[in-house]
C-alpha positions as CSV (number, residue, x, y, z in Angstrom):
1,X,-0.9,-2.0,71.9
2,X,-0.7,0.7,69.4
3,X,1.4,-1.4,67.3
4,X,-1.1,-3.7,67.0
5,X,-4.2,-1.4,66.2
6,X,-2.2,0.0,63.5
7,X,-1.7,-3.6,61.6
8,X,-5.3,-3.9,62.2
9,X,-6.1,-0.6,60.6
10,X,-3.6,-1.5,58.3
11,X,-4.4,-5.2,57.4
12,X,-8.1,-3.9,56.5
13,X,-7.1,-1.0,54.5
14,X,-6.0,-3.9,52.4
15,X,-8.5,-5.8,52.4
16,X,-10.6,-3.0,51.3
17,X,-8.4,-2.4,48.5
18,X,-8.6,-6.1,47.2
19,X,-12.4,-5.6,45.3
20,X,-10.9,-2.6,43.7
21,X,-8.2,-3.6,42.5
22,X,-9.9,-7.1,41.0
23,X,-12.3,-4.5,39.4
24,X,-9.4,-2.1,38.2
25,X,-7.7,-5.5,36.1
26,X,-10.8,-6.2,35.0
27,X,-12.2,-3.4,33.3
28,X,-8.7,-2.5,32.0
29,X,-8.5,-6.4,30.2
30,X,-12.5,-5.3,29.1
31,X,-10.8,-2.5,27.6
32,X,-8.4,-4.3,25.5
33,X,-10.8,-6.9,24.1
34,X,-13.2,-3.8,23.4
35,X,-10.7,-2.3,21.2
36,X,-10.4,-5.7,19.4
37,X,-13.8,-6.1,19.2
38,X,-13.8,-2.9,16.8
39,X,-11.0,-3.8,15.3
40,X,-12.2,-6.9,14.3
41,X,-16.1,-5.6,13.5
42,X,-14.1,-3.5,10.7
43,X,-12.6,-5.8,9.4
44,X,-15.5,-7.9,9.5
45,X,-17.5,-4.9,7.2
46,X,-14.3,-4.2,5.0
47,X,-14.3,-8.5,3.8
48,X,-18.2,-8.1,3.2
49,X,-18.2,-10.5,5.6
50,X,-21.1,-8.9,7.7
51,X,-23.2,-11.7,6.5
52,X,-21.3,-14.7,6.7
53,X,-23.0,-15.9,8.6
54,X,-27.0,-15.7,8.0
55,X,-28.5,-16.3,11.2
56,X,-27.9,-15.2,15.0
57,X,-26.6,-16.1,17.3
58,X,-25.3,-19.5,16.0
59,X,-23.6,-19.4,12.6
60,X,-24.9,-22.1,10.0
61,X,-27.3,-23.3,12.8
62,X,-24.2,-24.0,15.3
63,X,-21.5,-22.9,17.3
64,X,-18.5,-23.7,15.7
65,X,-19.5,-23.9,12.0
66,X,-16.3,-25.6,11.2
67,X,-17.6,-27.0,7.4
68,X,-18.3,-23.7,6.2
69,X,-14.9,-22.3,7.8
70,X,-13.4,-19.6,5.8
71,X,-12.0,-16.1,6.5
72,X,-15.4,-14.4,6.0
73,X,-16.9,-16.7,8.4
74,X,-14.0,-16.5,10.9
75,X,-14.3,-13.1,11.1
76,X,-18.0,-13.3,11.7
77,X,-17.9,-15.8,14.1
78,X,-14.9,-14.7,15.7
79,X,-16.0,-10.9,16.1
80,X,-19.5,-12.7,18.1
81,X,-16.9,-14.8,20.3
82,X,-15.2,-11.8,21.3
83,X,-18.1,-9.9,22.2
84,X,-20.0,-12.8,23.8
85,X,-17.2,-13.0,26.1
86,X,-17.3,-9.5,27.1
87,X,-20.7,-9.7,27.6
88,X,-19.8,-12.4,30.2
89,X,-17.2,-10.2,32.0
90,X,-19.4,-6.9,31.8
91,X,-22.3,-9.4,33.8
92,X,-19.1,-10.4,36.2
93,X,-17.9,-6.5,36.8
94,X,-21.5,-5.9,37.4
95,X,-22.2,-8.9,39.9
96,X,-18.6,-8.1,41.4
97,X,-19.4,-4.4,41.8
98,X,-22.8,-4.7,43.8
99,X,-21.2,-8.1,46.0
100,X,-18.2,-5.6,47.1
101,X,-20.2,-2.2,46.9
102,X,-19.9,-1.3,50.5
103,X,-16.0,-1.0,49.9
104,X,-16.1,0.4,46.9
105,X,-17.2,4.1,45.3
106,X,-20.9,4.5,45.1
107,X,-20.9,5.5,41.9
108,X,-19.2,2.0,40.9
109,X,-22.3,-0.3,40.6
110,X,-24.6,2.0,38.8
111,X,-21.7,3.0,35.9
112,X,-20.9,-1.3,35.8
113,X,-24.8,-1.6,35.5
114,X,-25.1,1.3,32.8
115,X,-21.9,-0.8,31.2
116,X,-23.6,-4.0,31.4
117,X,-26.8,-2.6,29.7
118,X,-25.0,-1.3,27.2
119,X,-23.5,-4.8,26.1
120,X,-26.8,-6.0,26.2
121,X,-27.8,-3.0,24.0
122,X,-24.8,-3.9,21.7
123,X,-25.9,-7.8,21.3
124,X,-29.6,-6.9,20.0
125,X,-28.1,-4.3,17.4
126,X,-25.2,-7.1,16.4
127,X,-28.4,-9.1,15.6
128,X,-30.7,-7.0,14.0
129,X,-27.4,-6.2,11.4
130,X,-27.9,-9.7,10.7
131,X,-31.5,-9.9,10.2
132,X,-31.8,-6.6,8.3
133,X,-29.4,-7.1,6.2
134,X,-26.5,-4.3,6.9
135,X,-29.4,-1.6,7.6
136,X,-26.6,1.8,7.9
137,X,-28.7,3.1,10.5
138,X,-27.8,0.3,12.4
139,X,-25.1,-0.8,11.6
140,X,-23.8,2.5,12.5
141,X,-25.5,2.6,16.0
142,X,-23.9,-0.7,16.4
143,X,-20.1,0.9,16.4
144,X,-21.4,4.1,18.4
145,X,-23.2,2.1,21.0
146,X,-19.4,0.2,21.1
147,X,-17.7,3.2,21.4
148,X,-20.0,4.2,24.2
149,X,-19.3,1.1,26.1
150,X,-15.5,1.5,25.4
151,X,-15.6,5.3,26.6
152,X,-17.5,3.9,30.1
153,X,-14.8,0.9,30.4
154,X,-12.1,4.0,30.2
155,X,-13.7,6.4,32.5
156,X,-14.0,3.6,35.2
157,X,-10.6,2.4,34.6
158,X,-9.4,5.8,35.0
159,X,-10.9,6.7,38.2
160,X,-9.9,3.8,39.5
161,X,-6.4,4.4,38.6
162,X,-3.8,5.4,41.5
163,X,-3.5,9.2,40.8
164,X,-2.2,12.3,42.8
165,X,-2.3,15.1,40.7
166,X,-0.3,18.7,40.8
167,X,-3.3,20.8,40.6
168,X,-2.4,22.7,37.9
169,X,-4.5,21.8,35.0
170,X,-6.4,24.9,34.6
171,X,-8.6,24.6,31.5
172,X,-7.6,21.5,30.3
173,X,-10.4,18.9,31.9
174,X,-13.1,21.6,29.8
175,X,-10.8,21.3,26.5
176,X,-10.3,17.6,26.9
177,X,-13.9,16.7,27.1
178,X,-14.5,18.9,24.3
179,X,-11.8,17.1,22.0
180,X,-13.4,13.7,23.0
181,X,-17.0,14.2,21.9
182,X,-16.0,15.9,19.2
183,X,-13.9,12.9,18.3
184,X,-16.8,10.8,18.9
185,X,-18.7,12.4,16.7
186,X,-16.5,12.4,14.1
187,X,-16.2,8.7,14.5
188,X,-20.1,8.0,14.3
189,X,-19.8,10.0,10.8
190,X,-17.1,7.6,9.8
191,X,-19.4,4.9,10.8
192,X,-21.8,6.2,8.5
193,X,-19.4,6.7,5.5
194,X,-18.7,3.4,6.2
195,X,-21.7,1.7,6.4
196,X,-23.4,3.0,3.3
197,X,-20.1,3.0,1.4
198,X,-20.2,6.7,0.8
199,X,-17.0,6.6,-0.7
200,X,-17.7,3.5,-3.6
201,X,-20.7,5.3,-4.3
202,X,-19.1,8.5,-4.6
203,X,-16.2,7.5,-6.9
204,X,-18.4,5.5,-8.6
205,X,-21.6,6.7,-9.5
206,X,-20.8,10.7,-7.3
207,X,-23.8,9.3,-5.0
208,X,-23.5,9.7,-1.0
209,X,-20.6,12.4,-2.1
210,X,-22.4,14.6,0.3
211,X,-21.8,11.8,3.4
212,X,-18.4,11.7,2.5
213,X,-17.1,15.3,2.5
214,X,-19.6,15.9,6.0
215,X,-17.3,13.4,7.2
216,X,-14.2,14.7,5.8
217,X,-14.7,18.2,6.5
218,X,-15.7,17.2,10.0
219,X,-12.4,16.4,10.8
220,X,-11.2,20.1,11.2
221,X,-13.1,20.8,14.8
222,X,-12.0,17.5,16.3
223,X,-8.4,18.5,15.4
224,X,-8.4,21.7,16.2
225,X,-9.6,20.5,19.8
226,X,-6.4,18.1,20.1
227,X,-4.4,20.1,19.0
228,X,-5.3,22.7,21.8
229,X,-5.3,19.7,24.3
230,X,-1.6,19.2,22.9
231,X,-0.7,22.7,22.5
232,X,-1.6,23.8,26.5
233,X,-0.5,20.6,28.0
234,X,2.9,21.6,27.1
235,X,2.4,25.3,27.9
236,X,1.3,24.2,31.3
237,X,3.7,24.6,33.6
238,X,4.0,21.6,36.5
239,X,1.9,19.7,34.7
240,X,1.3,15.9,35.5
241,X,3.7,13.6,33.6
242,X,0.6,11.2,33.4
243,X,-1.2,14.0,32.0
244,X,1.5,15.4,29.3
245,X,2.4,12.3,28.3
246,X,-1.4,10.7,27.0
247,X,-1.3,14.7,25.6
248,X,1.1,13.6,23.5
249,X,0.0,10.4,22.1
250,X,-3.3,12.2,21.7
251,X,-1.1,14.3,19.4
252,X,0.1,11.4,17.6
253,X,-2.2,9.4,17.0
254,X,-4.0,12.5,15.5
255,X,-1.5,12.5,13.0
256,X,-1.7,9.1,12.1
257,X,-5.2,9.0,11.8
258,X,-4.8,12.1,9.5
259,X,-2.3,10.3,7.5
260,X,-4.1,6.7,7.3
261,X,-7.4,8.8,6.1
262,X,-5.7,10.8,3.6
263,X,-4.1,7.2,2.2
264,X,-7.1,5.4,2.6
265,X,-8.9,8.2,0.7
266,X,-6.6,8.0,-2.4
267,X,-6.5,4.1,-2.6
268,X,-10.6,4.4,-2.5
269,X,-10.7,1.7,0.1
270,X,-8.5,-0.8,-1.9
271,X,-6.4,-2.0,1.4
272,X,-7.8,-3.3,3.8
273,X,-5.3,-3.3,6.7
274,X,-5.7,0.4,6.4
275,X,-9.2,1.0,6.5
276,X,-9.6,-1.1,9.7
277,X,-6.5,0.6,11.0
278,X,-7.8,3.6,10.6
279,X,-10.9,3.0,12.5
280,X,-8.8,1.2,15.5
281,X,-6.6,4.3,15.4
282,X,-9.4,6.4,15.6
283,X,-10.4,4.8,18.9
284,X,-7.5,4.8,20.3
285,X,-7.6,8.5,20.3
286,X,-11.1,8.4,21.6
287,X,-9.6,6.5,24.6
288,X,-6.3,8.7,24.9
289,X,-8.3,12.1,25.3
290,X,-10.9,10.1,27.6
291,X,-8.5,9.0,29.8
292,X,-6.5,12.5,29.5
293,X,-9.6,13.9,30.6
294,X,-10.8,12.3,33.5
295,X,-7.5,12.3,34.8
296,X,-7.5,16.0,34.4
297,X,-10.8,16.2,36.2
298,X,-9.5,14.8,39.0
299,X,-6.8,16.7,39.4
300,X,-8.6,20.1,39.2
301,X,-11.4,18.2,41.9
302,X,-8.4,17.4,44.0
303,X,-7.2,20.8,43.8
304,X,-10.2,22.7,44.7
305,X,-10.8,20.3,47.9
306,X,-6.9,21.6,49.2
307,X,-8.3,24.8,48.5
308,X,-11.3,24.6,50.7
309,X,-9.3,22.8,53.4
310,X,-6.8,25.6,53.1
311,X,-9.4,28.7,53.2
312,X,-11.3,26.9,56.2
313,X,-8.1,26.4,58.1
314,X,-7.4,30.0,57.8
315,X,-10.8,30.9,58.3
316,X,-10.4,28.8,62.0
317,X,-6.7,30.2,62.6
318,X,-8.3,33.7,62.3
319,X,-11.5,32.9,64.4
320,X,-10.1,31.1,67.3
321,X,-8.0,34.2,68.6
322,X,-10.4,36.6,68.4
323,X,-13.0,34.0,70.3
324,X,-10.4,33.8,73.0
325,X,-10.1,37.4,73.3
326,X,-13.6,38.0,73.6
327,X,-13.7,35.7,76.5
């Protein structure tokens, strides 16, 4: 009899698990096609190929404009492919979040909701760079509005992630979130020296000069931040693997990003491969300290719920004699 009760128990523990873990693929496979999405959206800005397609949403009045095919246009119309599909999967993840809510965590439909709105958010500023013509106010909001949904897909994927932590993470979730925003914000500047080409204008004419050295002078806080988040990780002792190891990347790909700025600075924007490199790079790291940071959170959330078990467990052990005696 027990034996059975227990496969019961057991058999709808998994079942439980099932939504979760649909929702756990899925965000991390939104994830990847978010991170291509950028990739491809600079390359789409570096070609000039921003307008390449004059209206929205069809290109040349049509789906598939396969007469005025060329890179410019595939780029285009391949960058609103890729986003129209995750559109479709962020309206799945929300759908697929509320269906299975009552076996999931209740903060799971309202962050796929706040996702979904922001891919929404992301399609009316994709067109309005059409119809404005490369505005640089939006066309920068367009790329932080992407990070932003990127940075959501993360966290969910994250806390969704099987984790057990060690507990000993002391300052690090503070100093992780710190290095991410501070990342983020150095991103949105780069998004601004990209979109009004601060740095043609600057070699060219010294215009927008001013942009250009916020952005490169900007880059000493987010480093110094990763650099701590790297320095401590390793000087914590029993820390997570999980944890040191996405320290480390963070570490490295903070050093590539350094190095494909500095090139890209002295070759004034002449190659493109590493201009939208170093934008992808750059959101890679944005993801790395996200994910370091939520998983740091938890731990230190996990740790302080051992230590109220463990104080109320004394506390009992202490009380219960003394009620006896008393008795």
């Amino acid at each position: 009899m027990n034996e059975f009760v227990l496969k019961q128990q057991n058999e709808t523990a998994v079942e439980q698990q099932k939504p979760k873990e649909m929702i756990r693929r899925l965000v991390w496979r939104m994830c990847i096609a978010t991170l291509i999405l950028m990739a491809i959206g600079s390359a789409t800005r570096v070609m000039n190929a921003g307008l390449a397609c004059p209206d929205w949403p069809l290109c040349y009045g049509e789906l598939v404009p396969a007469k005025q095919m060329n890179l410019q246009v595939f780029l285009e119309w391949f960058h609103r492919l890729d986003a129209g599909l995750i559109g479709v999967s962020a309206i799945a993840l929300s759908g697929l979040s509320w269906w299975h809510r009552r076996s999931l965590p209740v903060w799971l439909p309202w962050a796929a909701t706040f996702a979904l709105f922001l891919i929404l958010f992301q399609g009316i500023l994709g067109g309005l760079t059409v119809t404005e013509l490369l505005r640089f106010d939006i066309v920068t909001a367009h790329l932080g509005t992407a990070l932003l949904f990127f940075t959501t897909l993360l966290v969910v994927g994250t806390a969704l992630t099987p984790y057990q932590g060690t507990g000993n993470v002391g300052k690090l979730p503070w100093i992780g979130l710190i290095a991410a925003v501070l990342v983020y914000v150095q991103s949105l500047l780069g998004a601004v020296v990209g979109s009004r080409w601060a740095l043609h204008q600057c070699f060219g004419a010294a215009e927008q000069c001013n942009v250009m050295y916020a952005h490169i002078f900007g880059l000493v806080p987010p480093t110094v931040a990763t650099l701590g988040v790297v320095v401590i990780a390793w000087r914590t002792p029993a820390l997570h693997p999980a944890l040191r190891r996405l320290a480390n990347m963070a570490g490295g790909l903070l050093i590539l990003q350094i190095l494909l700025g500095v090139a890209t600075f002295r070759l004034h924007l002449q190659v493109e491969p590493l201009t939208v490199s170093h934008q992808a790079i750059g959101a890679a790291l944005l993801g790395t300290l996200v994910g370091f940071t939520v998983l740091a959170w938890r731990d230190w959330a996990a740790s302080r719920e051992i230590n109220s078990l463990a104080v109320n467990f004394a506390t009992n052990a202490i009380n219960t004699p003394a009620s006896g005696s008393n008795s």
